[in-house]
C-alpha positions in Angstrom: -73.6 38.4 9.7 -73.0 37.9 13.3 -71.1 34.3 13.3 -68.0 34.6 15.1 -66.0 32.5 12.5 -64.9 34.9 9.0 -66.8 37.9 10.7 -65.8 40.1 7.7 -66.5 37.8 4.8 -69.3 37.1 6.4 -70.7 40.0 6.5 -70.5 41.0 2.4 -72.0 37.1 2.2 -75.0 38.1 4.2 -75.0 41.7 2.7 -75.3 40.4 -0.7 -78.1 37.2 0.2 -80.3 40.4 1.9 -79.9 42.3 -1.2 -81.5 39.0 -3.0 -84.1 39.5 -1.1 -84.4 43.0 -1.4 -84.6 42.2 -5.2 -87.5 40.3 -4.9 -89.4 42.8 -3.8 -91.2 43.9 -6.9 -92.1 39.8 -7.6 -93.7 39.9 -4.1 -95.4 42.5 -3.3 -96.5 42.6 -7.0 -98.1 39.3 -6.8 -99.9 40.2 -4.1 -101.4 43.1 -5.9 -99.9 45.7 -4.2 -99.1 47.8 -8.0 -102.6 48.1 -8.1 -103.3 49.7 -4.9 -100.5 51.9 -4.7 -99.2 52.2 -8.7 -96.9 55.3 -7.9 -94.9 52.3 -6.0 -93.3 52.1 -10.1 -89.6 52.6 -10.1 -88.7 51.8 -6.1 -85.6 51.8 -6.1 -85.6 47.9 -5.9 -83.3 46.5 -7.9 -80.0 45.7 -6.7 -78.7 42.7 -8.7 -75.7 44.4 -9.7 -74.5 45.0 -6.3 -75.0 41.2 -5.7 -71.8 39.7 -8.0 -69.6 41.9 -6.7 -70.0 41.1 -2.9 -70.2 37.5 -3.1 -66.8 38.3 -5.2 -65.7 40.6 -1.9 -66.6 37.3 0.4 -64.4 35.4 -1.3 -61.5 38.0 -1.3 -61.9 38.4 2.2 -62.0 34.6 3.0 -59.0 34.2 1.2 -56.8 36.8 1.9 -56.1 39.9 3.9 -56.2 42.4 1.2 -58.1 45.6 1.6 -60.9 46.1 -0.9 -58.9 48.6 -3.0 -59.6 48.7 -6.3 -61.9 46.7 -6.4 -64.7 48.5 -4.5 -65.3 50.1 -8.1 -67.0 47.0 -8.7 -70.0 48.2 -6.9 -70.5 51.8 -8.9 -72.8 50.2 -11.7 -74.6 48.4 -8.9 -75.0 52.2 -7.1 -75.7 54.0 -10.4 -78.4 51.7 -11.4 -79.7 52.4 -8.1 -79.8 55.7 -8.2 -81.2 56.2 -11.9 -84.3 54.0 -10.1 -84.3 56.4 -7.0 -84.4 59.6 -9.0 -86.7 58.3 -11.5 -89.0 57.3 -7.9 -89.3 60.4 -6.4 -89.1 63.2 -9.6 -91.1 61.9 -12.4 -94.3 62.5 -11.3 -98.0 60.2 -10.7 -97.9 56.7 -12.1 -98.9 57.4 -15.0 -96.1 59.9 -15.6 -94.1 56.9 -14.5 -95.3 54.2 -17.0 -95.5 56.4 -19.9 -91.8 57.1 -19.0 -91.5 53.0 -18.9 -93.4 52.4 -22.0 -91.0 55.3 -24.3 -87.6 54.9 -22.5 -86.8 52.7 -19.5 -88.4 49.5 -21.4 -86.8 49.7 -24.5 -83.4 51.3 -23.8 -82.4 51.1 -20.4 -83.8 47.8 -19.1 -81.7 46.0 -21.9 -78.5 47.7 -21.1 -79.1 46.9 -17.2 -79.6 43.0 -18.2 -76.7 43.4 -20.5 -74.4 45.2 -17.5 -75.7 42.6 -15.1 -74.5 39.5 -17.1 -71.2 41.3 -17.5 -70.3 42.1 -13.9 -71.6 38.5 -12.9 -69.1 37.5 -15.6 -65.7 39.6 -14.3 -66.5 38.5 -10.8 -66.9 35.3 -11.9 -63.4 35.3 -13.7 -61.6 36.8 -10.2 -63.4 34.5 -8.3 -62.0 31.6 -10.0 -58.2 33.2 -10.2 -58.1 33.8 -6.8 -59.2 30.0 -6.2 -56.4 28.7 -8.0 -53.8 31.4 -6.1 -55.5 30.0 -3.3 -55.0 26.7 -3.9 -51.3 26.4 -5.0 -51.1 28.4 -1.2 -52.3 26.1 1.1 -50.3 23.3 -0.9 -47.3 25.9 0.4 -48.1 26.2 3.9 -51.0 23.8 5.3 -51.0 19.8 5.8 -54.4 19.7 5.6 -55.1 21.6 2.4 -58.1 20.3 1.5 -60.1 21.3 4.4 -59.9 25.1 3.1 -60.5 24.3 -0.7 -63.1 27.3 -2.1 -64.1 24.9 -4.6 -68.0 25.5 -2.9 -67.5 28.9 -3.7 -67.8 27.4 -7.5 -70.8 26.0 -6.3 -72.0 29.3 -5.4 -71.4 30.8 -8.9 -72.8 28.1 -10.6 -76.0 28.4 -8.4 -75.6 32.2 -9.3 -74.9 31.2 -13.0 -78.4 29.8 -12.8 -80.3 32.3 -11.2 -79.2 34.6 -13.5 -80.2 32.6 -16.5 -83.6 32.0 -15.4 -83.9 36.1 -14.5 -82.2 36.5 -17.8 -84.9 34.3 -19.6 -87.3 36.4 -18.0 -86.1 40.0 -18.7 -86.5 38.5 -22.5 -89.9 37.8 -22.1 -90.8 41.1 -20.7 -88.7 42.6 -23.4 -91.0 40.7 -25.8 -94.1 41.5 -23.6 -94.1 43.8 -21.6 -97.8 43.5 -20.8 -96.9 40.1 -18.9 -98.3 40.1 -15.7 -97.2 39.1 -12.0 -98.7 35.7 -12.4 -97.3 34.7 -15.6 -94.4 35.8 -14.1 -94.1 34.2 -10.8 -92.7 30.6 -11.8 -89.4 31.8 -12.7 -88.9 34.6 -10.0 -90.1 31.5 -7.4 -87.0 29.4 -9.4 -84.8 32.5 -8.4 -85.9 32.4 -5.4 -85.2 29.4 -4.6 -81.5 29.1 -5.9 -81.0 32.2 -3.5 -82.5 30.4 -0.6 -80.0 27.3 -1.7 -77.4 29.4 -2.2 -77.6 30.6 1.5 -77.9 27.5 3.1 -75.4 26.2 1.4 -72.3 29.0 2.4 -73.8 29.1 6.1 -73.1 25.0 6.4 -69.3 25.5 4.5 -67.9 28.1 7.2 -67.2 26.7 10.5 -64.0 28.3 11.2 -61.6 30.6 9.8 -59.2 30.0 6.8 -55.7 30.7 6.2 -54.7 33.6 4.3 -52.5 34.5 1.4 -50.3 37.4 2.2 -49.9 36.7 6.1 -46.7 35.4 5.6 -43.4 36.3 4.1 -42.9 35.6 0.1 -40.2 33.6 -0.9 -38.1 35.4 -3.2 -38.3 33.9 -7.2 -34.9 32.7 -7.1 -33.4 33.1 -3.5 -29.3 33.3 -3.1 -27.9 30.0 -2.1 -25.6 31.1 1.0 -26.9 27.2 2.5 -27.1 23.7 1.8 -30.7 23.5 0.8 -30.8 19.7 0.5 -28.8 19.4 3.8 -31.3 21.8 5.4 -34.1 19.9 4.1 -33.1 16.7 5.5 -32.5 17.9 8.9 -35.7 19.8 8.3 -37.5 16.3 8.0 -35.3 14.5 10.4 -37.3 17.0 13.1 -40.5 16.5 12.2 -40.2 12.6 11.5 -38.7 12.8 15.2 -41.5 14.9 16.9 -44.1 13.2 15.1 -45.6 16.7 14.0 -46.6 15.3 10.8 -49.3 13.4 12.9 -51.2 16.7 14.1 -54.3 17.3 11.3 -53.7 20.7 11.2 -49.9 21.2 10.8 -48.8 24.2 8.9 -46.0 25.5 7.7 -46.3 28.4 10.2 -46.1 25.9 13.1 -43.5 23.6 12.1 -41.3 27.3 11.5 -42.4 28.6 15.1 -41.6 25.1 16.4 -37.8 25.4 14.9 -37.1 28.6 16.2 -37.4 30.1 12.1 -39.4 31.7 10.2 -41.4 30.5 6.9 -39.2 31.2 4.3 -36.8 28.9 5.6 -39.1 26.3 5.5 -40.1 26.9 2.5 -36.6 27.0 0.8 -35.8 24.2 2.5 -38.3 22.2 1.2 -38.6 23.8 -2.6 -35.0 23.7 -3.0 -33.9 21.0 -0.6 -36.4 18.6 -1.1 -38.4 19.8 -3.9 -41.8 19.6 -2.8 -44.6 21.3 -1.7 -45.5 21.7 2.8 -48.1 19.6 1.7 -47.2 16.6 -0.4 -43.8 16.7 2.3 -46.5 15.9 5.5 -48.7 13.4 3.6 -46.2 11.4 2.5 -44.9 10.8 5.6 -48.5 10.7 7.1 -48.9 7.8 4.2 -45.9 6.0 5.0 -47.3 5.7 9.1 -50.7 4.6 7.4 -48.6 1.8 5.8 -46.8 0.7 8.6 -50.0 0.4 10.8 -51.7 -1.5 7.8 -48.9 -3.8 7.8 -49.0 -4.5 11.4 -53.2 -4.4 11.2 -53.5 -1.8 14.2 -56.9 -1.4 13.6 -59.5 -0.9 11.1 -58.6 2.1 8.6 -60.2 4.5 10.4 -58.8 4.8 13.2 -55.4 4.3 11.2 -56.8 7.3 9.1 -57.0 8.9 12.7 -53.9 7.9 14.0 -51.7 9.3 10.6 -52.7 12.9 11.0 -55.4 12.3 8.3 -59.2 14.6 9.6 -61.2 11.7 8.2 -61.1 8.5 6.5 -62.6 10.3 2.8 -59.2 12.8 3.0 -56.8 9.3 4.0 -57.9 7.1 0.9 -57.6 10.1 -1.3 -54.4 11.0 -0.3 -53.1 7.7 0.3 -54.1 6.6 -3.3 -52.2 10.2 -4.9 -49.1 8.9 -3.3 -48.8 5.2 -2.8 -51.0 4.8 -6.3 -53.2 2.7 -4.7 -56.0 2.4 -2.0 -55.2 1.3 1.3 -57.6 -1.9 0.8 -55.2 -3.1 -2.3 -52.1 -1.9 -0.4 -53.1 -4.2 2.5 -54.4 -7.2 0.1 -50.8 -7.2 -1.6 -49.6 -6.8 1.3 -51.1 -8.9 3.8 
């Protein structure tokens, strides 16, 4: 929460792992017996699993982009609702016994079902935006950054799947208590320890994939569908390449489109045009090519071993250079330099 680096998506990551945990509560303090000490403890207001979808959705948005919440901040009421029903049903209905013969007649078989049911759904809709925004994502930083793959969300699939997961195995338990709802902590346990443990995986596993802060869709000027052609666009591209062949920019690992247009004395858009329309390709597949035509030259002259040629092309690491060097040449740099050689 207080990393330094993506402060605000941060923040509804860590949000939405200490609501995980808050979830848990009932599993823990249940199998340590504490129902049976204090039994009017029935109906805490513990569960929060449908706030947790929707925030991890809300990191990714904010990671991503620089859009305001808007509409989407609905996505929490179910999670607040649910909430509150629990609260109420806490402090107003009484002992514990009041409270599980409430449980036994209504909670257990009508309202548990439909909060497992609206649980799966939510996980389900923030799942779908999750991936959407990915691929808007995606096709953006093939727009406007050299090094695209260093920023691909794709870990943020890894996230849902974990998710996916977790909320199978919570699923597969909400069935058995359905089924029996005399089971007790014990029986219980095993699959609330599985949960547990994707959470704790899930955790470690966003801390270790943010290190620094991403580029965002709507920080820049959109290019309009079907721009008026008062220039030469191929001309403009090929002067457009001519200065970045010349400066070497291509070279720098983390050229964007924002600095080569800073660089020109331009904005964006112009680069953009001039490289949809002059050129016809993407900021990215323009900079790797010409990053992959340096690789070939050093490879041809053996100036080192191919990492430090990976290095030397613009390329952050030697994994990124043979993928993208076997995309555009259409084959690895160890077949390109056997034919070659």
């Amino acid at each position: 929460m207080f990393r330094q680096s993506e402060r605000r998506a941060n923040t509804f990551l860590a949000l939405a792992l200490i609501l995980s945990v808050w979830s848990m509560g009932p599993q823990i303090i249940g199998f340590a017996n504490a129902y049976s000490v204090w039994p009017g403890l029935t109906f805490f207001p513990f569960n929060a699993e449908l706030l947790i979808p929707p925030l991890i959705y809300f990191h990714a948005q904010a990671l991503m982009t620089k859009a305001r919440l808007g509409w989407r901040k609905y996505l929490l009421i179910p999670g607040i609702i649910t909430m509150g029903y629990y609260l109420i049903a806490f402090l107003f209905l009484g002992d514990y016994q009041d409270k599980w013969a409430f449980s036994r007649t209504v909670h257990a078989p009508f309202i548990e079902p439909i909060t497992i049911l609206t649980t799966l759904i939510m996980a389900m809709i923030c799942l779908w935006l999750t991936v959407s925004l990915i691929w808007r994502y995606r096709t953006f930083l093939k727009e406007t950054e050299s090094a695209a793959r260093d920023f691909d969300p794709i870990w943020l699939i890894w996230v849902f799947s974990l998710l996916g997961l977790a909320a199978l195995v919570w699923l597969s338990l909400g069935l058995i208590s359905l089924l029996n709802p005399d089971i007790s902590y014990v029986a219980a346990y095993p699959f609330q320890l599985i949960v547990m443990t994707l959470f704790a995986a899930l955790g470690f596993f966003a801390i270790t994939r943010i290190n620094e802060a991403f580029p965002k869709i709507g920080t820049d000027e959109k290019v309009p569908a079907n721009p008026a052609p008062e220039k030469d666009w191929q001309q403009e591209g090929e002067i457009l390449k001519h200065k970045v062949l010349t400066n070497s920019w291509h070279l720098e690992p983390r050229l964007s489109i924002r600095d080569v247009a800073s660089r020109m004395g331009t904005n964006d858009t112009y680069i953009s045009r001039a490289l949809n329309l002059g050129i016809g390709q993407s900021f990215n597949r323009f900079i790797n090519e010409m990053r992959v035509e340096h690789a070939k030259g050093m490879i041809k002259e053996n100036k080192g071993n191919f990492l430090s040629i990976a290095m030397n092309s613009g390329f952050n690491s030697k994994a990124t250079f043979n993928r993208v060097f076997r995309d555009i040449a259409g084959e690895t740099p160890s077949a390109f330099k056997k034919r070659t050689s």
